[in-house]
C-alpha positions, 0 to 999 in steps of 0.5 A, spaced: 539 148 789 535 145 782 529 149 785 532 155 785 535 155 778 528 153 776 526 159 780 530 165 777 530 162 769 535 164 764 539 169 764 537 175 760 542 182 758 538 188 758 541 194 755 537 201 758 537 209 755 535 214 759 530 216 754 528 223 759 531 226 765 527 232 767 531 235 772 537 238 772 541 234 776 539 228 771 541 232 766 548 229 765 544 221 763 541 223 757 541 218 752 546 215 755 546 207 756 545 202 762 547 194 762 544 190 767 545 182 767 539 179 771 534 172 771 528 172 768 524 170 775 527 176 778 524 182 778 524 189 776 525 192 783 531 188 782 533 192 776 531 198 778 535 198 784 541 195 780 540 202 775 540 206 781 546 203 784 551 205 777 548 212 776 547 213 783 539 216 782 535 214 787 531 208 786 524 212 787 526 217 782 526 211 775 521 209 771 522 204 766 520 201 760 519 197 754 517 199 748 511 204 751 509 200 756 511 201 764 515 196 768 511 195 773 515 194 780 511 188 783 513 184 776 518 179 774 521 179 767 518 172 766 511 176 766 513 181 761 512 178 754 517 183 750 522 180 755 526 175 752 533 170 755 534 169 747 538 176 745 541 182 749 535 186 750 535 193 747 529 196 746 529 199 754 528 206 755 528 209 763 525 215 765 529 220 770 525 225 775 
């Protein structure tokens, strides 16, 4: 049970705004905004399936992104440097195709 806490870190808030929707049926999120609460040792699948679920987009279809910077599927937030458990993350953007 401690390994696991130790495993999945603190916990962070994220804060997203759809940035870009290019298609139509998308349209409707633009600039709106997304709050998931996750632990630093998850990763960004997680994030991303988690933002699919509460706009009802498929996964395949989001892209997200902190700052310029894409963040890649394989990663956990704990390898993203610009991620921090210390505020509420507000500096994310997702992409809608």
């Amino acid at each position: 049970d401690k390994l696991c806490m130790e495993m999945r870190g603190d916990e962070v808030h994220l804060q997203f705004t759809v940035t870009r929707a290019e298609s139509e049926d998308v349209q409707k999120f633009l600039n709106t905004q997304h709050y998931v609460e996750m632990f630093m040792g998850e990763d960004v699948v997680k994030a991303k399936h988690l933002l699919s679920q509460q706009m009802g987009v498929d996964y395949n279809r989001i892209q997200l992104y902190v700052g310029k910077k894409l963040m890649l599927d394989p990663l956990t937030l704990s390898d993203i440097p610009e991620v921090s458990p210390d505020m509420v993350m507000e500096n994310l953007r997702i992409e809608l195709n």
